[in-house]
C-alpha atoms as a printed R data frame, in Angstrom:
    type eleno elety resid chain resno      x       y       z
1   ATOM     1    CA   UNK     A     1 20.997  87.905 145.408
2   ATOM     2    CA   UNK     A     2 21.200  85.601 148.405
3   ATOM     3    CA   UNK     A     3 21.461  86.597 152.198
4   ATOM     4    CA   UNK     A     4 23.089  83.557 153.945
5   ATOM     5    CA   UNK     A     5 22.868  82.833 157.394
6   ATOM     6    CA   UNK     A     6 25.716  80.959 159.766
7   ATOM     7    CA   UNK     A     7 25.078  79.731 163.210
8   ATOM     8    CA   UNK     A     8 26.752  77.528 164.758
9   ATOM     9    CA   UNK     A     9 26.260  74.880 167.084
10  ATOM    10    CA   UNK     A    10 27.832  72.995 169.876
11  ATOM    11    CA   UNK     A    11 25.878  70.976 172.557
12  ATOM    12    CA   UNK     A    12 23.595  73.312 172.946
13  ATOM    13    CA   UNK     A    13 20.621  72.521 170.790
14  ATOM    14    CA   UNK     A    14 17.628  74.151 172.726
15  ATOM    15    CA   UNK     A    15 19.697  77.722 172.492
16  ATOM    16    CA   UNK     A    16 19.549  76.597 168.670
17  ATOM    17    CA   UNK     A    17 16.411  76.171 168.280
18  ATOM    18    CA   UNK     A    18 15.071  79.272 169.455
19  ATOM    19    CA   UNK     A    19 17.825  81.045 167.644
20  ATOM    20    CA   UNK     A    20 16.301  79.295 164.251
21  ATOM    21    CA   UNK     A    21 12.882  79.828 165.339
22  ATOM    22    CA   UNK     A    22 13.218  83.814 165.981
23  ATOM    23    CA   UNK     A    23 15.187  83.248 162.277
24  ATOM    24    CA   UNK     A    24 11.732  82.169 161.113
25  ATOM    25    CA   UNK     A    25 10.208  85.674 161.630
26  ATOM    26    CA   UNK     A    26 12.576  87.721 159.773
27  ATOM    27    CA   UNK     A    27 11.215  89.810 156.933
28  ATOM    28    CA   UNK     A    28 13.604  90.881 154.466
29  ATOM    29    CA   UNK     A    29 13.219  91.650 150.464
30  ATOM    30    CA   UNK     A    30 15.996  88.906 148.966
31  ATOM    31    CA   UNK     A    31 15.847  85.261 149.597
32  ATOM    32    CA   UNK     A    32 17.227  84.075 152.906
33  ATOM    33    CA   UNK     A    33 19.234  80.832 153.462
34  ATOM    34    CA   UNK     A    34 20.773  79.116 156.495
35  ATOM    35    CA   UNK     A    35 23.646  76.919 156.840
36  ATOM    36    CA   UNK     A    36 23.942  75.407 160.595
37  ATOM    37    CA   UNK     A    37 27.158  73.748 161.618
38  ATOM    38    CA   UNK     A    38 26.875  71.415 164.433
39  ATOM    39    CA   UNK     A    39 30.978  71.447 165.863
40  ATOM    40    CA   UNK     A    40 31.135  67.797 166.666
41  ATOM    41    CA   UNK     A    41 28.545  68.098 169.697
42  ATOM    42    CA   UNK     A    42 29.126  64.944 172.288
43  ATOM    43    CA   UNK     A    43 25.338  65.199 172.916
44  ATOM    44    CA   UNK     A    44 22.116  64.355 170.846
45  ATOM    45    CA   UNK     A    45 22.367  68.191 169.156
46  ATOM    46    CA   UNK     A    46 22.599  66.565 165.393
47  ATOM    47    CA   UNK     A    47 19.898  64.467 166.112
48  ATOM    48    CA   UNK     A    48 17.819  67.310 167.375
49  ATOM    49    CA   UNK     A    49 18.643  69.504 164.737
50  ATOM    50    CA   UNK     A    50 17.556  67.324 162.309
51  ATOM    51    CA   UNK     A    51 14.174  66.614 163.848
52  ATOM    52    CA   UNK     A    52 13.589  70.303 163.985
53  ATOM    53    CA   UNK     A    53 14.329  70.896 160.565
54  ATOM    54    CA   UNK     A    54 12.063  68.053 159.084
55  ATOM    55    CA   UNK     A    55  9.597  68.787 161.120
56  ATOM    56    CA   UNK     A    56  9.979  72.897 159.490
57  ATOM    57    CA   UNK     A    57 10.983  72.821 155.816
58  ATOM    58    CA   UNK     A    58  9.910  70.246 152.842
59  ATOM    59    CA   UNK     A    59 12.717  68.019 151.480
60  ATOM    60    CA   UNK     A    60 13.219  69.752 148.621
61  ATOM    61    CA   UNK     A    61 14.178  72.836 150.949
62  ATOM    62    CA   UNK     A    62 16.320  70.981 153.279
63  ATOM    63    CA   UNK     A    63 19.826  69.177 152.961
64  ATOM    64    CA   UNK     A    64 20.792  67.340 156.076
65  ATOM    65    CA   UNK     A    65 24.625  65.810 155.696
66  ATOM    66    CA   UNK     A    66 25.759  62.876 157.647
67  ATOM    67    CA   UNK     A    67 29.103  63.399 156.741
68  ATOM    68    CA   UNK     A    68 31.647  66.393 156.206
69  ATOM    69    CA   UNK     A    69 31.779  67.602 152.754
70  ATOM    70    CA   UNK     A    70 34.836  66.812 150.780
71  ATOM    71    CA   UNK     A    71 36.429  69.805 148.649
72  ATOM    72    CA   UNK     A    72 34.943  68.477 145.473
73  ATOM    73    CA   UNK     A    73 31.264  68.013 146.954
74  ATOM    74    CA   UNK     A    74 31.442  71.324 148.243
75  ATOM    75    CA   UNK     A    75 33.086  72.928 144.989
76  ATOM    76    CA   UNK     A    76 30.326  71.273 142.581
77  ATOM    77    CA   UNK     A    77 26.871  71.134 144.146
78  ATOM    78    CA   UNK     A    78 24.506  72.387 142.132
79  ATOM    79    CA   UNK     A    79 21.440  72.815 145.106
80  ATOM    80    CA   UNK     A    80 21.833  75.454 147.935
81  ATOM    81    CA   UNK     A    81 18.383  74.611 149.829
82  ATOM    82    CA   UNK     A    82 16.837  76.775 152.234
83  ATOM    83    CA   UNK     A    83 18.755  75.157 155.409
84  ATOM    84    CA   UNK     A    84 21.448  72.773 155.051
85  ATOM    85    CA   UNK     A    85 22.339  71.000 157.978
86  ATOM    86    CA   UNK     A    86 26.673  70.623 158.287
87  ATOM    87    CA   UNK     A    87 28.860  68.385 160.510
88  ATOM    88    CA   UNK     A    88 32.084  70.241 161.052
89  ATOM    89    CA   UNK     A    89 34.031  67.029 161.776
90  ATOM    90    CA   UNK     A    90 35.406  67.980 165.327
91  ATOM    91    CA   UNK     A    91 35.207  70.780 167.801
92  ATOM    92    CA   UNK     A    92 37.161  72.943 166.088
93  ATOM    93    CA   UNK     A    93 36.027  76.210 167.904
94  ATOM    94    CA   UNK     A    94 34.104  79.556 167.116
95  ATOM    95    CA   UNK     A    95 36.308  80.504 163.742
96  ATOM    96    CA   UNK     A    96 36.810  76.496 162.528
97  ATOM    97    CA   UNK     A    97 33.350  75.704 162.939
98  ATOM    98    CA   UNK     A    98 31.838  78.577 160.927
99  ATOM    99    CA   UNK     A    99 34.050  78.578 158.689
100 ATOM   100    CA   UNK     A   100 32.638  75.371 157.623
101 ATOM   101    CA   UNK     A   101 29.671  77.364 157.352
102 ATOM   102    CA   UNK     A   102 31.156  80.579 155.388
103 ATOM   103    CA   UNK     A   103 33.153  78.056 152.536
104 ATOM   104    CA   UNK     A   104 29.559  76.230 151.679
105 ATOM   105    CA   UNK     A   105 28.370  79.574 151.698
106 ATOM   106    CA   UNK     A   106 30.690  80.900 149.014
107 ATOM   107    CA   UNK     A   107 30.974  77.768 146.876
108 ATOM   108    CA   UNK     A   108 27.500  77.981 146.111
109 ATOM   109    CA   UNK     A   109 27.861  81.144 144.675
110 ATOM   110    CA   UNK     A   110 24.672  82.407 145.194
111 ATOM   111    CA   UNK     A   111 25.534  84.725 148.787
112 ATOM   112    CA   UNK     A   112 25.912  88.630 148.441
113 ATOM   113    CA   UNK     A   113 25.685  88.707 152.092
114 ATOM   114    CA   UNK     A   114 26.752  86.444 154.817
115 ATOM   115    CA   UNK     A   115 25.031  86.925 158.685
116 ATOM   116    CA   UNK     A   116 27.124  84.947 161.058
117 ATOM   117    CA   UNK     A   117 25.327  84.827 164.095
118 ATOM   118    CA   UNK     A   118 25.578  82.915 167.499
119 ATOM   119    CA   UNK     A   119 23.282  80.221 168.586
120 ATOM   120    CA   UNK     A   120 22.522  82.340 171.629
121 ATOM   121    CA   UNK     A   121 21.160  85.296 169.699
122 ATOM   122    CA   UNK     A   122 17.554  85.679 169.159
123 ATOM   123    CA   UNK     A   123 16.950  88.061 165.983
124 ATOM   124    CA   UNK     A   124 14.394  91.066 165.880
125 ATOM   125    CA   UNK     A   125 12.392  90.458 162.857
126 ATOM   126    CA   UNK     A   126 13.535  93.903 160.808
127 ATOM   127    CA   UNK     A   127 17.477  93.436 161.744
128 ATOM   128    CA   UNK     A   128 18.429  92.124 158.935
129 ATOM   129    CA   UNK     A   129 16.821  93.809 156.234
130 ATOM   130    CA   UNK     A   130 18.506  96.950 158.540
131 ATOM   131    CA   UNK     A   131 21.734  95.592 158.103
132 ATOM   132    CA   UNK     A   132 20.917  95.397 154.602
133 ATOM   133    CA   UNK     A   133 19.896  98.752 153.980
134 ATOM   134    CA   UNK     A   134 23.049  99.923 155.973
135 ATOM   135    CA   UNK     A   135 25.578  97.786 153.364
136 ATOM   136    CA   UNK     A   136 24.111  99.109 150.433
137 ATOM   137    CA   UNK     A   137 24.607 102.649 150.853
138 ATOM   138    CA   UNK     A   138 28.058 102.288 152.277
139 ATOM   139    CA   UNK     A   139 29.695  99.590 150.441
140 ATOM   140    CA   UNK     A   140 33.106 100.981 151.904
141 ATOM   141    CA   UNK     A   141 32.186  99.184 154.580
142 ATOM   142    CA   UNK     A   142 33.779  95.642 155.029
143 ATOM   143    CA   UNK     A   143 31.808  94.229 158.502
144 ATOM   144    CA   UNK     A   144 28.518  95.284 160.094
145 ATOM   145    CA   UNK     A   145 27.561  94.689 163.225
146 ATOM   146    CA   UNK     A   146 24.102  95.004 165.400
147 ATOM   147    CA   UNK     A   147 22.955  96.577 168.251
148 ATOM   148    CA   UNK     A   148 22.846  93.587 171.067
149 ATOM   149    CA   UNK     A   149 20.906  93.788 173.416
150 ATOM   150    CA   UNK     A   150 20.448  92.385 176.764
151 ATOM   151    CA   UNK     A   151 18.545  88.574 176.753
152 ATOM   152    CA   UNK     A   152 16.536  89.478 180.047
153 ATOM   153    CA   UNK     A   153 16.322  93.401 179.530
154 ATOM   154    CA   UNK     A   154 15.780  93.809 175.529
155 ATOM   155    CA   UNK     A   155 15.509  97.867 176.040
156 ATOM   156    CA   UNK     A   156 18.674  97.857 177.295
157 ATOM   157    CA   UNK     A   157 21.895  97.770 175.278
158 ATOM   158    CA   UNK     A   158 24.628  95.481 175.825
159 ATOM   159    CA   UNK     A   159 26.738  97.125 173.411
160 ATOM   160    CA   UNK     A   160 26.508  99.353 170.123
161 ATOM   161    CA   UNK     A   161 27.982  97.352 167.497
162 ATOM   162    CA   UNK     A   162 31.257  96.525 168.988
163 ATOM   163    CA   UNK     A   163 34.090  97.010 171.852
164 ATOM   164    CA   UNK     A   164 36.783  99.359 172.305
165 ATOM   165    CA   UNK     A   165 40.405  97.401 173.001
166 ATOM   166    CA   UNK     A   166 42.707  98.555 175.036
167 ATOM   167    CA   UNK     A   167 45.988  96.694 174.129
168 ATOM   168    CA   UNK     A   168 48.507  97.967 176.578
169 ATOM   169    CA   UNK     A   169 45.581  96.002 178.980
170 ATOM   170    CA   UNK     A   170 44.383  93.865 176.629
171 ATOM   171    CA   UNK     A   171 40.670  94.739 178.317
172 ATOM   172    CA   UNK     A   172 38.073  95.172 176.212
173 ATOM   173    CA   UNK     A   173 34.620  97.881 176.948
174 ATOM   174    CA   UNK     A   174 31.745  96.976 175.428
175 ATOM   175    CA   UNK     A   175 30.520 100.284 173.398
176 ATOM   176    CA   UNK     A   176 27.616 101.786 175.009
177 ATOM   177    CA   UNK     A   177 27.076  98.892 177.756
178 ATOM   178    CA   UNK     A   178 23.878  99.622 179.900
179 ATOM   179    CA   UNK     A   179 22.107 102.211 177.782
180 ATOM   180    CA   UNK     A   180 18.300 102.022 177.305
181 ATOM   181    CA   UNK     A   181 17.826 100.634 173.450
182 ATOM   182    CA   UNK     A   182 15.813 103.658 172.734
183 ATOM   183    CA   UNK     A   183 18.251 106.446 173.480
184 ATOM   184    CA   UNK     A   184 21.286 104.551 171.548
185 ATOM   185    CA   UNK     A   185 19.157 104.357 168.425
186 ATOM   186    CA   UNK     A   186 18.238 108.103 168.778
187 ATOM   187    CA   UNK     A   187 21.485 109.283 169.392
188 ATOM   188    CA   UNK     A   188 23.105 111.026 166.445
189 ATOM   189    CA   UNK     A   189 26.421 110.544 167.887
190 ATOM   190    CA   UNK     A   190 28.417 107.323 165.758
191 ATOM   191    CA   UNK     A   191 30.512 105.751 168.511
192 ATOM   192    CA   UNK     A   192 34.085 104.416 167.357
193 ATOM   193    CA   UNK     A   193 34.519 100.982 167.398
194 ATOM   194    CA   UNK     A   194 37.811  99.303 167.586
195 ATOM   195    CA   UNK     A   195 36.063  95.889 166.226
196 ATOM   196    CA   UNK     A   196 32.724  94.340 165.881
197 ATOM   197    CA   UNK     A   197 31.249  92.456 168.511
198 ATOM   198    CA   UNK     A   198 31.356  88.483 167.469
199 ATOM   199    CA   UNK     A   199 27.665  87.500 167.962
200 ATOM   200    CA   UNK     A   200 26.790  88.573 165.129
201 ATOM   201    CA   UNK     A   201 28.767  89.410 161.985
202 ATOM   202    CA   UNK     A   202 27.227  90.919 159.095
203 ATOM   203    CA   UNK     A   203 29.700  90.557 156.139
204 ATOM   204    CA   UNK     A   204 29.571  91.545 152.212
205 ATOM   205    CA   UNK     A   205 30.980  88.322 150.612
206 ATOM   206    CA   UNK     A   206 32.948  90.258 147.944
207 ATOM   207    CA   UNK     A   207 34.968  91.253 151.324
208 ATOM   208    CA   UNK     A   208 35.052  87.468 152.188
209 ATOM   209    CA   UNK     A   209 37.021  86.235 149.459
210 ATOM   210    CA   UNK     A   210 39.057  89.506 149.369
211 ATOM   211    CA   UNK     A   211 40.201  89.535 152.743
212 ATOM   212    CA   UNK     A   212 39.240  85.934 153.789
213 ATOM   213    CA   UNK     A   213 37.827  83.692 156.197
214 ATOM   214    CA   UNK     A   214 38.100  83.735 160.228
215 ATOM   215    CA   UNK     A   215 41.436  83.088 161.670
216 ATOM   216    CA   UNK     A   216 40.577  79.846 163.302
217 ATOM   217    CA   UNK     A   217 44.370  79.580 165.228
218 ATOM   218    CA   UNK     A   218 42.348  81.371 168.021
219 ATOM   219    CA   UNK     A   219 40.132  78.350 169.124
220 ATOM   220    CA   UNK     A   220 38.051  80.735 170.476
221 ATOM   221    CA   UNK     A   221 38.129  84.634 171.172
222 ATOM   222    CA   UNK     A   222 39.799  86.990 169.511
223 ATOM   223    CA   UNK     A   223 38.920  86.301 166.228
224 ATOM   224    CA   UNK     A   224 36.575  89.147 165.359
225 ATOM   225    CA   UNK     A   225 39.457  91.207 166.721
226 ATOM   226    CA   UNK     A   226 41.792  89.666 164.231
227 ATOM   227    CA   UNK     A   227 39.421  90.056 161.134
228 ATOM   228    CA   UNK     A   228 38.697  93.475 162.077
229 ATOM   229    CA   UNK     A   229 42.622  94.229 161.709
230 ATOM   230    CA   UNK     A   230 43.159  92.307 158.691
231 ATOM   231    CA   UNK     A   231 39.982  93.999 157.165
232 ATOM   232    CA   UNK     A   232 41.607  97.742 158.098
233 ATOM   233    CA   UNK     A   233 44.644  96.641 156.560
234 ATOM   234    CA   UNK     A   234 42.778  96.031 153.317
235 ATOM   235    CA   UNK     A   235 41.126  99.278 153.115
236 ATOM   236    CA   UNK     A   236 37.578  98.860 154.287
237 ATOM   237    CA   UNK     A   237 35.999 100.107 157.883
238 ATOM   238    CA   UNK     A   238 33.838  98.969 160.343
239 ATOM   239    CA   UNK     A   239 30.769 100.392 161.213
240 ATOM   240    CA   UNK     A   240 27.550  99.951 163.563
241 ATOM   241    CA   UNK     A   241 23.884  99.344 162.091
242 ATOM   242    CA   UNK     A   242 21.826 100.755 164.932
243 ATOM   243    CA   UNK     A   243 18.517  99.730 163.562
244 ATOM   244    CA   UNK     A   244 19.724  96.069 163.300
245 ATOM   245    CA   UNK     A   245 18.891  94.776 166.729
246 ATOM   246    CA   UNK     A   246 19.421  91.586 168.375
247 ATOM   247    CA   UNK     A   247 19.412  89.572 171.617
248 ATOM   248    CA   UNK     A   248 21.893  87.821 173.466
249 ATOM   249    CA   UNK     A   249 22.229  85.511 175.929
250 ATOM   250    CA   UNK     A   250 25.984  85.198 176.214
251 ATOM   251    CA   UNK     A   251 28.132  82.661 178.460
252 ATOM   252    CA   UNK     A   252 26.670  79.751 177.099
253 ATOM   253    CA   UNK     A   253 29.529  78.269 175.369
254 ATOM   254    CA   UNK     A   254 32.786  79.488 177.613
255 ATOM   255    CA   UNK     A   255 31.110  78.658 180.855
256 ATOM   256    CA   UNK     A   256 29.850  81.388 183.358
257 ATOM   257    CA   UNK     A   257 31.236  81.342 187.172
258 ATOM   258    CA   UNK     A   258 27.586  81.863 188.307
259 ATOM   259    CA   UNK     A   259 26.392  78.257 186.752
260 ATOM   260    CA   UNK     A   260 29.423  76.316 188.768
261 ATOM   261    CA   UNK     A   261 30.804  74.665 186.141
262 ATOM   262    CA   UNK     A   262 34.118  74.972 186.981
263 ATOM   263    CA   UNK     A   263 35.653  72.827 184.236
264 ATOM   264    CA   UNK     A   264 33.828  74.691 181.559
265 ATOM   265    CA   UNK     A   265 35.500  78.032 183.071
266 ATOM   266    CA   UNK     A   266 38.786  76.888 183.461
267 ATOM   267    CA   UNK     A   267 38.780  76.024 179.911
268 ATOM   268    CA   UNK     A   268 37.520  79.106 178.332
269 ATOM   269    CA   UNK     A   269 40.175  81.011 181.039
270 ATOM   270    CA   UNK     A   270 42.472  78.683 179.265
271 ATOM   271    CA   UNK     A   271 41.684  79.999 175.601
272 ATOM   272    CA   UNK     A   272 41.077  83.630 176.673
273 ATOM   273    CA   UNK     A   273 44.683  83.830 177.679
274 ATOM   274    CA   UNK     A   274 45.873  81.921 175.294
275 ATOM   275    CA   UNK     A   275 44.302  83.598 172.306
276 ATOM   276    CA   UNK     A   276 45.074  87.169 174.083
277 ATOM   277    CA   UNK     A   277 48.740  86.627 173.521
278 ATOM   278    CA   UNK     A   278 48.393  85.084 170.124
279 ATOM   279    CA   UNK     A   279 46.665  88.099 168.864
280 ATOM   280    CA   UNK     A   280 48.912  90.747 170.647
281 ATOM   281    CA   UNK     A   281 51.873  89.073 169.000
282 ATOM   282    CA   UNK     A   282 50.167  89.350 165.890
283 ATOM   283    CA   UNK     A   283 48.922  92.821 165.907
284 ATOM   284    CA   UNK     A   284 51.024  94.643 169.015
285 ATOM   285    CA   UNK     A   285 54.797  93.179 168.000
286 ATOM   286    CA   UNK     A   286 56.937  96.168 169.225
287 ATOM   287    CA   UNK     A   287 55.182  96.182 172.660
288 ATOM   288    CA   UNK     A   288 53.898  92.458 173.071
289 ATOM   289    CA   UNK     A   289 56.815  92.380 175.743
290 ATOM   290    CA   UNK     A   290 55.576  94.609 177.967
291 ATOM   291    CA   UNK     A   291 51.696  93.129 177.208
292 ATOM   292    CA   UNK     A   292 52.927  89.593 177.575
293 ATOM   293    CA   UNK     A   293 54.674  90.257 181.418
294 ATOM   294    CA   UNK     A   294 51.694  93.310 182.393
295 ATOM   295    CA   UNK     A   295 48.731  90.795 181.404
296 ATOM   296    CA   UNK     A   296 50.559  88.323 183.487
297 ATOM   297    CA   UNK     A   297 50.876  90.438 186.833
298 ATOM   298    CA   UNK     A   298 47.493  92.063 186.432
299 ATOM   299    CA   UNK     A   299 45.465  88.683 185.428
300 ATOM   300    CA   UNK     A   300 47.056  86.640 188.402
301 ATOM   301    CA   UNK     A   301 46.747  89.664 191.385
302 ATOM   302    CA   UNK     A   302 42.524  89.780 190.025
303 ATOM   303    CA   UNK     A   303 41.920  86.300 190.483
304 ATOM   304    CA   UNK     A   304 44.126  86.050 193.879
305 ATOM   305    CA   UNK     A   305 42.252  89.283 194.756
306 ATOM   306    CA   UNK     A   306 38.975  87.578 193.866
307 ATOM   307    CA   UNK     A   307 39.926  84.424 194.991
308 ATOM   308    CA   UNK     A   308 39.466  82.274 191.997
309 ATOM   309    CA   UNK     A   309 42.422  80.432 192.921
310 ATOM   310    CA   UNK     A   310 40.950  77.739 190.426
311 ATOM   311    CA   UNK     A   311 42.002  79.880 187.396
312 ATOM   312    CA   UNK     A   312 45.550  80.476 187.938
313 ATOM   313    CA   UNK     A   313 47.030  77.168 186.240
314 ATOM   314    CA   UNK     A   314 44.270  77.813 183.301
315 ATOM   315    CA   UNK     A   315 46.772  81.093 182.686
316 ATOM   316    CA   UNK     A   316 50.232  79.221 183.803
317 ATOM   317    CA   UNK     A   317 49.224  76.910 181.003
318 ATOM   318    CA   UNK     A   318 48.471  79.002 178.635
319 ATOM   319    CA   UNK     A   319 51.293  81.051 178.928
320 ATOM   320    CA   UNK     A   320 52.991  77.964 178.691
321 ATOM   321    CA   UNK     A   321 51.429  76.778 175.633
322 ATOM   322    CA   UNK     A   322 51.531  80.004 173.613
323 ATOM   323    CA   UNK     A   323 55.827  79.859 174.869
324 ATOM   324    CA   UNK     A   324 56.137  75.880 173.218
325 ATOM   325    CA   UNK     A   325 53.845  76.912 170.349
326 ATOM   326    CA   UNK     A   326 50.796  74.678 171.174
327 ATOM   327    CA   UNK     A   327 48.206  74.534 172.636
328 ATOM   328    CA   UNK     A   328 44.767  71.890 173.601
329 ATOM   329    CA   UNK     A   329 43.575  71.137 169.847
330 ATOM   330    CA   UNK     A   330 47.573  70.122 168.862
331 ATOM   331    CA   UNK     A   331 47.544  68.112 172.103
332 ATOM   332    CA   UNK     A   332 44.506  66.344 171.379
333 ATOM   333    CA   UNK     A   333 45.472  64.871 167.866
């Protein structure tokens, strides 16, 4: 049996890097393998990928494509090397891009496991074989995930597993936010998690082809939230692997209003919103009426309060968008 590993990246190499090196130190008693999708990055990231993984693995342990697979290349290869090196084709988000990653994955047909993890994770070297040892006493269980940790204060937990959702709100709490590392992982008390926490998804793959891949009409967020529903609705839980720790940066994707980049913001604003109402549609029909006008009200007094005037047409257009039934990736086309 093979573990596989996803990350995926998008002009953000250096975060990549580190991610792959910490990857490196990983001990764990099955054969690891890595698949990194580069999302159509506008910067050198392909180029610096590649370097980095020639410089790391032999040929015969590396495949580096210059082009996006077709159906029939990825149905029929006979190699899965150690790292394989994928252009998605475009930008098409968090769920698009890796599930470029997650359909090499399963054609191969090697994969009993699947690790999605973000580029801005750095892995503790026993986490996976933890996550591992987790699945295979509780194979009821459909999605794992770790305990992240803070990037600047590793002993201190930025959240057990997963969130809580509140969808009345639509707010999210991360589960155990700000506890020291040490007293989550010696608590005997199993907090409840509503879903699993997106950096870094542990799946089975027989759960993969049952219930399927990520949801990518949420460009980005929301789409752990969606597989966590669809996964309930086929019969398996979700559950937290304690011992499975990781670290993680966060931010550096959707922007961050302490970096200034207000473009960056605006646009993630844009998709939070935007996937927020797709996903309460999906999942909260008989009250997405009252979601749809309280989100609205509550969304534009906090950023009047807060004075991020800046982020109110991000939400007038999204509520726009998700009203006409399109959104940037359509307009882009």
């Amino acid at each position: 049996m093979v573990v596989t590993i996803v990350v995926l990246n998008w002009c953000h190499w250096t975060e990549t890097v580190a991610c792959l090196n910490s990857l490196r130190q990983l001990v764990c008693v099955y054969p690891v393998k890595w698949v990194i999708c580069d999302n159509a990055s506008s910067d050198d990231s392909f180029l610096q990928l590649t370097q980095w993984i020639n410089a790391h693995f032999s040929p015969s342990d590396r495949a580096i494509y210059a082009e996006v697979l077709s159906e029939n290349e990825l149905d029929h290869g006979d190699h899965f090397p150690a790292v394989t090196l994928l252009p998605t084709g475009g930008n098409w988000g968090f769920a698009g891009g890796n599930n470029v990653g997650l359909r090499y994955a399963l054609a191969r047909m090697e994969a009993g496991y699947v690790w999605v993890l973000n580029n801005d994770t750095a892995v503790f070297p026993d986490s996976l074989q933890a996550l591992l040892d987790c699945a295979e006493t509780q194979p009821e269980v459909g999605l794992w995930g770790s305990t992240l940790v803070e990037w600047d204060a590793p002993q201190q937990v930025q959240c057990a597993g997963g969130c809580r959702y509140y969808p009345w709100l639509t707010i999210t709490r991360p589960v155990w936010q700000g506890m020291s590392l040490a007293a989550a992982q010696q608590s005997v008390v199993i907090p409840r998690l509503d879903y699993v926490a997106g950096a870094a998804l542990f799946f089975p793959v027989k759960v993969l082809r049952e219930v399927g891949l990520l949801n990518d009409e949420y460009f980005l967020f929301y789409e752990e939230l969606d597989y966590c529903q669809r996964l309930k609705s086929s019969g398996y839980t979700i559950a937290w692997c304690r011992d499975s720790v990781v670290r993680h940066r966060g931010s550096a994707s959707v922007g961050h209003s302490a970096n200034g980049n207000r473009e960056q913001l605006k646009q993630a604003n844009y998709y939070e919103n935007l996937s927020t109402l797709k996903y309460s549609f999906n999942f909260h029909r008989s009250r997405f009426t009252v979601i749809f006008i309280l989100r609205w009200v509550l969304k534009a007094a906090a950023l009047i309060v807060t004075q991020r005037w800046f982020l109110l047409p991000p939400l007038w257009v999204a509520y726009r968008d998700f009203l006409a039934r399109r959104d940037w990736r359509q307009e882009k086309k």
